[in-house]
C-alpha positions, 0 to 999 in steps of 0.5 A: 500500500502507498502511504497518502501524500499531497504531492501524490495528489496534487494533479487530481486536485488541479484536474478536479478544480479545472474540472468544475470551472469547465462545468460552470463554463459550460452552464454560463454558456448555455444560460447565455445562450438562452439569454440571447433569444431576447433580441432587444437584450443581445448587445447586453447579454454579449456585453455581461458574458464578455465581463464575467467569462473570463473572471470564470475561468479565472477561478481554475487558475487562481491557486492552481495548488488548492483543493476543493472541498466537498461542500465546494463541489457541491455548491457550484454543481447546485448552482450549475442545477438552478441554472439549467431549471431556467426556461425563461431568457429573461430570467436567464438574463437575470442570472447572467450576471449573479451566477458567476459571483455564486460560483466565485463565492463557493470556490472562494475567488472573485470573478470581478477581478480575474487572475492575470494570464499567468495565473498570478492573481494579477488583475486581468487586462480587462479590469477596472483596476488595470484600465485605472493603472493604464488611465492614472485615476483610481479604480472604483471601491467594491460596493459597501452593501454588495450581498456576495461582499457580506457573504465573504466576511465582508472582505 
């Protein structure tokens, strides 16, 4: 018998946190999809998928050294569930921009500041933070009453 290590386990928990992001990728993409069927919303849902996609993805590359827990797992494959229960596109609309930061709350990261392309945890290029760096003023303060900051213990 092979005594257990973590480095043993490393590629599993790297594979099982891509795993579950490219779940929720693929759940965002079909709730975009239905989201677009609203002709008047089209620009809109192009424009909250374009913002959040790639704070989604972000989350596989955040801590690539991370294990998820059970009760993670199972957080964002309920929210995967809710999701797909949606036949509405208006509510779909709706979801397009709260799923993405109940996802990035089960997996303790922040969709609205992506990793950097090299998964450093630097803000991706298209952040507020990044466009203030490159402009000289200020990014915006997240939002006092955000409930996803309150759910985060106010971080």
């Amino acid at each position: 018998m092979v005594p257990w290590s973590r480095a043993g386990r490393y590629a599993t928990g790297v594979n099982e946190l891509h795993e579950v992001v490219e779940r929720a990728v693929a759940a965002y993409d079909a709730l975009a999809d239905l989201a677009e069927t609203v002709e008047d919303e089209w620009q809109y849902v192009t424009d909250l998928v374009d913002a959040y996609m790639p704070g989604i993805r972000s989350l596989a590359a955040a801590d690539p050294g991370r294990f998820l827990t059970v009760a993670q797992v199972a957080a964002v494959d309920e929210a995967i569930a809710e999701i797909g229960l949606i036949a509405d596109p208006h509510k779909a609309i709706d979801w397009l921009s709260t799923f993405p930061h109940v996802v990035g709350l089960a997996l303790g990261g922040d969709v609205d500041r992506p990793a950097g392309p090299a998964g450093d945890g630097s803000l991706g290029a298209g952040s507020e933070a990044a466009a203030a760096a490159t402009s000289g003023s200020e990014p915006a303060e997240p939002d006092e009453d955000s409930p996803f900051r309150m759910l985060r213990g106010g971080r």
